[in-house]
C-alpha positions as CSV (number, residue, x, y, z in Angstrom):
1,X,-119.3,4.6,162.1
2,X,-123.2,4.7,162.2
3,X,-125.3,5.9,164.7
4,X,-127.9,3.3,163.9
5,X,-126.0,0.8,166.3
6,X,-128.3,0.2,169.7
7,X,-130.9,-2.0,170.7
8,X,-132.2,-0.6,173.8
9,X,-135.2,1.6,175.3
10,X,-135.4,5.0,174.0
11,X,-136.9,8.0,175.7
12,X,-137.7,10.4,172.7
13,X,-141.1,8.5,171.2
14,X,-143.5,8.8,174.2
15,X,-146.3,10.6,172.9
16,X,-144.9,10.6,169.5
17,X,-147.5,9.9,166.4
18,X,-145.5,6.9,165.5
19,X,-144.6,5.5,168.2
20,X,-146.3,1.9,168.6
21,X,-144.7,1.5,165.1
22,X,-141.2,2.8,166.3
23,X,-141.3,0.6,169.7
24,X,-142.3,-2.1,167.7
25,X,-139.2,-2.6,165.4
26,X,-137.0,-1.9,168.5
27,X,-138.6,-4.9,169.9
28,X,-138.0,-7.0,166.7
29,X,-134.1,-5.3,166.5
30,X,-135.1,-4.4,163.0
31,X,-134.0,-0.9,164.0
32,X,-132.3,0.7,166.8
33,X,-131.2,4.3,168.7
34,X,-128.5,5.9,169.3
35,X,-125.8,5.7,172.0
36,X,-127.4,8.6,173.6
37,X,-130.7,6.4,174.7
38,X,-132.5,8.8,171.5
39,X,-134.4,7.3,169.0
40,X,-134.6,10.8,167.3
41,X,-138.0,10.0,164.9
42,X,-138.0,13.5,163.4
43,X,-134.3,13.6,162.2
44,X,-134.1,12.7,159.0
45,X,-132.6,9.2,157.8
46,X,-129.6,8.8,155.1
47,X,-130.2,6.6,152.0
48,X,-126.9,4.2,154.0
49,X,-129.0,4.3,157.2
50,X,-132.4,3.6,155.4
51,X,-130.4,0.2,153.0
52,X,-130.0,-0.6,156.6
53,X,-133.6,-1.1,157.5
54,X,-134.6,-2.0,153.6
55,X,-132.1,-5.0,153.9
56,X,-133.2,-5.9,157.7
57,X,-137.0,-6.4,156.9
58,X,-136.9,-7.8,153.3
59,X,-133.6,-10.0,154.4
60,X,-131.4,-9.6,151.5
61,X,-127.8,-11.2,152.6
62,X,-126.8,-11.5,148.9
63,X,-123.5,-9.4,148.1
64,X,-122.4,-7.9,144.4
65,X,-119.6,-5.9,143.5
66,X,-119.8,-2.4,143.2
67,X,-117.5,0.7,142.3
68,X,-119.1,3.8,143.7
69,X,-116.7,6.7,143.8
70,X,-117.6,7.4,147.1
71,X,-118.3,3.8,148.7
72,X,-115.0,1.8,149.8
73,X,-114.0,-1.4,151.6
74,X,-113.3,-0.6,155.1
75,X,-116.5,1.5,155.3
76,X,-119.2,0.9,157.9
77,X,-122.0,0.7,154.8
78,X,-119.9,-1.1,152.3
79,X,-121.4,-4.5,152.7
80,X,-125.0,-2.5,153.3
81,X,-124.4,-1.5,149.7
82,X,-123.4,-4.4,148.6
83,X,-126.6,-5.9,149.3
84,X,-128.5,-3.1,148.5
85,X,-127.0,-2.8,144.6
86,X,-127.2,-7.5,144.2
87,X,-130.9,-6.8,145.8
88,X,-131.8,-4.1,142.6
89,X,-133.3,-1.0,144.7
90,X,-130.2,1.5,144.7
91,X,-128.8,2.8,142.1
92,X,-126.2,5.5,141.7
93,X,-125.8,8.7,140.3
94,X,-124.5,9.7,136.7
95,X,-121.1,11.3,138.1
96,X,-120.6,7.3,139.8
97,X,-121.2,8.4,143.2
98,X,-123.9,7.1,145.6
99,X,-124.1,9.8,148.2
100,X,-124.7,7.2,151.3
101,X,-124.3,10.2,153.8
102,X,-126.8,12.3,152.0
103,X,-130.5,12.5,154.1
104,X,-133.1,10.5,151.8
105,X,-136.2,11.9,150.1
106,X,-139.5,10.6,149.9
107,X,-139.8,10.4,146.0
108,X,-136.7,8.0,146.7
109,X,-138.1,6.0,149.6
110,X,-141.6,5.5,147.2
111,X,-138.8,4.1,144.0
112,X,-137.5,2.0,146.5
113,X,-140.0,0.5,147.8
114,X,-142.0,0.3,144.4
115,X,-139.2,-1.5,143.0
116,X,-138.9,-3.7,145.4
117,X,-142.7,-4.8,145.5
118,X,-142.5,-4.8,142.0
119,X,-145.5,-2.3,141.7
120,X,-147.1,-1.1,138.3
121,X,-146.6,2.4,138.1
122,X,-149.0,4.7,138.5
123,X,-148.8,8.4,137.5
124,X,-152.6,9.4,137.9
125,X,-152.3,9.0,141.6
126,X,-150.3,11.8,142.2
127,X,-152.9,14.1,140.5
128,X,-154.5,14.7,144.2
129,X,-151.5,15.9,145.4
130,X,-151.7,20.0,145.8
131,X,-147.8,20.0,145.0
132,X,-148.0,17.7,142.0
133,X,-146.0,19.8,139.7
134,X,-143.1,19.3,142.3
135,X,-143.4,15.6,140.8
136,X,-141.3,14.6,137.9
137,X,-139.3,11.3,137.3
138,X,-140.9,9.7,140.5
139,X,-144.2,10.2,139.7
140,X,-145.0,6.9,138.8
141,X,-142.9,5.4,141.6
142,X,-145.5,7.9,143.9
143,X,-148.3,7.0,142.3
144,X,-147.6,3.1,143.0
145,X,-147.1,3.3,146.8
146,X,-149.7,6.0,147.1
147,X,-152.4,3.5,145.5
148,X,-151.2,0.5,147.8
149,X,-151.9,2.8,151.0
150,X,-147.8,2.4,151.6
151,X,-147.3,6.7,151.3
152,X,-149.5,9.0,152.0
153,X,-149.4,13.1,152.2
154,X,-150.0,15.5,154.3
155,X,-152.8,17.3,155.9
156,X,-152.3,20.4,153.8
157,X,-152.6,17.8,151.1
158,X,-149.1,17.6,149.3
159,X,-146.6,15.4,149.4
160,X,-143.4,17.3,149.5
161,X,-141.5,14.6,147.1
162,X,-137.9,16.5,147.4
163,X,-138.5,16.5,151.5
164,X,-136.1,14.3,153.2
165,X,-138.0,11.7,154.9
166,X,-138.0,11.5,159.0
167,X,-136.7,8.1,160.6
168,X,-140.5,7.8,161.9
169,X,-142.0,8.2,158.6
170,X,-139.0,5.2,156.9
171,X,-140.4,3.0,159.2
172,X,-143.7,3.5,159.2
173,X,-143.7,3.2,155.5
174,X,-141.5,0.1,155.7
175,X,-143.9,-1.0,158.7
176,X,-146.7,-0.8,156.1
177,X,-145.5,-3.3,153.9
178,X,-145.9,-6.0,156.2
179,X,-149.2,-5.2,156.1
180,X,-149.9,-5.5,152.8
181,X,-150.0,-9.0,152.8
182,X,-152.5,-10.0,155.5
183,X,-155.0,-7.0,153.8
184,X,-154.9,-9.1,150.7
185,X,-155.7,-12.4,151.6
186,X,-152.7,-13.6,152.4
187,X,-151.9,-15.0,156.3
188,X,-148.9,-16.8,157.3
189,X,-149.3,-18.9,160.9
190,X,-146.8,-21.0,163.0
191,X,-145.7,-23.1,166.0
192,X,-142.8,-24.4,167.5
193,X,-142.5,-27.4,168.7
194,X,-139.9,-28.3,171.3
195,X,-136.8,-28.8,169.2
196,X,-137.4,-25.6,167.8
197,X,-138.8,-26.5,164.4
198,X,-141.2,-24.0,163.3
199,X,-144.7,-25.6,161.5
200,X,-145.9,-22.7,158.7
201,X,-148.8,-22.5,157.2
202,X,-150.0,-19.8,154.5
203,X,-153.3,-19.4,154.5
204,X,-154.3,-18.0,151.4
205,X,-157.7,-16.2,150.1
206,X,-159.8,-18.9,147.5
207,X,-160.4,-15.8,145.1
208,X,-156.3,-15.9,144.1
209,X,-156.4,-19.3,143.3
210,X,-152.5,-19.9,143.6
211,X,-150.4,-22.5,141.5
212,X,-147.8,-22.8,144.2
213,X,-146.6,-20.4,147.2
214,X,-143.4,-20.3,148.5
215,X,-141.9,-18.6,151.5
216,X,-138.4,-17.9,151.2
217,X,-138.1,-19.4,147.7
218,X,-139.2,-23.0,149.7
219,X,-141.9,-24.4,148.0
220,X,-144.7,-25.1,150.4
221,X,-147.3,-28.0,150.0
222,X,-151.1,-27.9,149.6
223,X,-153.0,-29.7,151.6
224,X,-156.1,-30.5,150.5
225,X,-157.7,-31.4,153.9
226,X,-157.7,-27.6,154.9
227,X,-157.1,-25.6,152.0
228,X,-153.4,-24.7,153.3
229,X,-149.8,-24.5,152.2
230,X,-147.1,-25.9,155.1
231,X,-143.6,-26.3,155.6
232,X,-141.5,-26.4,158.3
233,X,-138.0,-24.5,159.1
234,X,-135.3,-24.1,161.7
235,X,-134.4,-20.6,161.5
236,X,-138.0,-18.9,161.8
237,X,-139.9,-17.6,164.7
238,X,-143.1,-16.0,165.6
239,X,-143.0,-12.5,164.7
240,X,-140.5,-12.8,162.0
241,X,-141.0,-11.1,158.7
242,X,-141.2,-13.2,155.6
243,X,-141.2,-13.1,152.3
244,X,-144.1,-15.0,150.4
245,X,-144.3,-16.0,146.6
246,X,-147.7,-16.5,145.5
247,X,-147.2,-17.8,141.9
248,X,-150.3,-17.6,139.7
249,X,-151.4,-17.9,135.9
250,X,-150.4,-14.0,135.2
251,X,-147.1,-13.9,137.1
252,X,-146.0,-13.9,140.6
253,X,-146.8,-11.8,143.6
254,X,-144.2,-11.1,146.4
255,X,-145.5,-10.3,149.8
256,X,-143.7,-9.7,152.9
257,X,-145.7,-10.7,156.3
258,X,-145.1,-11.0,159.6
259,X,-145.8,-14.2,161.2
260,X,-148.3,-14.9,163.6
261,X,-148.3,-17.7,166.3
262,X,-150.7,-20.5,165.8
263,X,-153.5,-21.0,167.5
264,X,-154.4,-24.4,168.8
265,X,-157.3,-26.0,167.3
């Protein structure tokens, strides 16, 4: 079964350097410990356990068949797979395996995450990088997240692509993503009312100039009055991550924010 199974306090982070980050998807139940009360943020994370957090945050629930040598029905990860494969950000290997058990690298956590932010590759970025010969097929996927501020390297100034990556460095690179969108002009507000239907408004930056925005793949309204786009939904509250489509002339933009509450005018 998989260890990435509690919600509860941990008492491994105090004093750790990502800590505020780590606490803070514990509190959203985005991630969790173990059954020990560890969150263990320096072990490193499979590519099963890391689909786990990919589909959490981004929300993917949609399911397509696969036929992985090594992935079967009755498996704690199966539907995790499932989702990961019909959302497009894991692929398998040539001999038809997926290695779900196998620790994650870096290079793989930037693919991922470039893919599914639908980032323009960028091989010039990893040029800074003192290991950048240690690059190869990922060094566009690298160079994307690297640009975006989503990676970075280390002190000693590599990046150690082939490194697996530590369950505090998956989520603070996943944690970074909902980030993006606020640093590019891009807010999404709410309140609740009493019946529990959330009010949203997207406040978005006049330099994008937008055609339509949606969140979720509902199409939100413009209102003139104030320059905003609003909807309302059942299933959202404050805090929640979600997904915004910002369609413009040259394409469309996904973002992935987390919603703050409202303040009354």
């Amino acid at each position: 079964m998989s260890t990435l199974i509690v919600y509860a306090a941990v008492n491994d982070i105090t004093g750790h350097w990502a800590q505020e980050v780590i606490q803070k998807w514990l509190d959203k139940r985005l991630a969790s410990g173990y059954t020990d009360g560890t969150f263990r943020p320096n072990n490193p994370i499979t590519r099963a356990e890391f689909m786990i957090l990919v589909n959490n945050v981004f929300g993917f629930t949609n399911e397509k068949d696969i036929a992985f040598t090594d992935v079967n029905e009755g498996q704690w990860f199966y539907d995790t797979v499932r989702k990961a494969v019909a959302a497009g950000y894991i692929e398998g290997y040539s001999d038809g395996s997926l290695k779900p058990n196998n620790s994650i690298t870096r290079e793989e956590v930037a693919t991922i995450i470039a893919k599914i932010m639908k980032l323009e590759l960028n091989s010039s970025k990893t040029e800074i990088f003192a290991d950048k010969e240690k690059i190869n097929w990922s060094k566009g996927y690298i160079g994307a997240v690297v640009n975006k501020g989503l990676m970075k390297g280390y002190p000693d100034g590599t990046f150690r692509p082939q490194n697996n990556i530590t369950r505090a460095e998956a989520l603070y690179a996943l944690n970074n993503i909902m980030k993006v969108g606020e640093s590019e002009g891009i807010k999404v507000i709410a309140k609740q009312d009493l019946f529990g239907i959330t009010y949203m408004h997207v406040i978005v930056d006049e330099k994008i100039k937008p055609i339509e925005v949606r969140a979720d793949e509902q199409v939100l309204e413009y209102d003139v009055k104030d320059g905003r786009w609003k909807g309302t939904r059942l299933d959202l509250e404050i805090g929640d991550i979600i997904q915004i489509i910002i369609k413009g002339e040259s394409g469309e933009e996904r973002l992935f924010i987390s919603i703050k509450a409202m303040e009354e005018d």
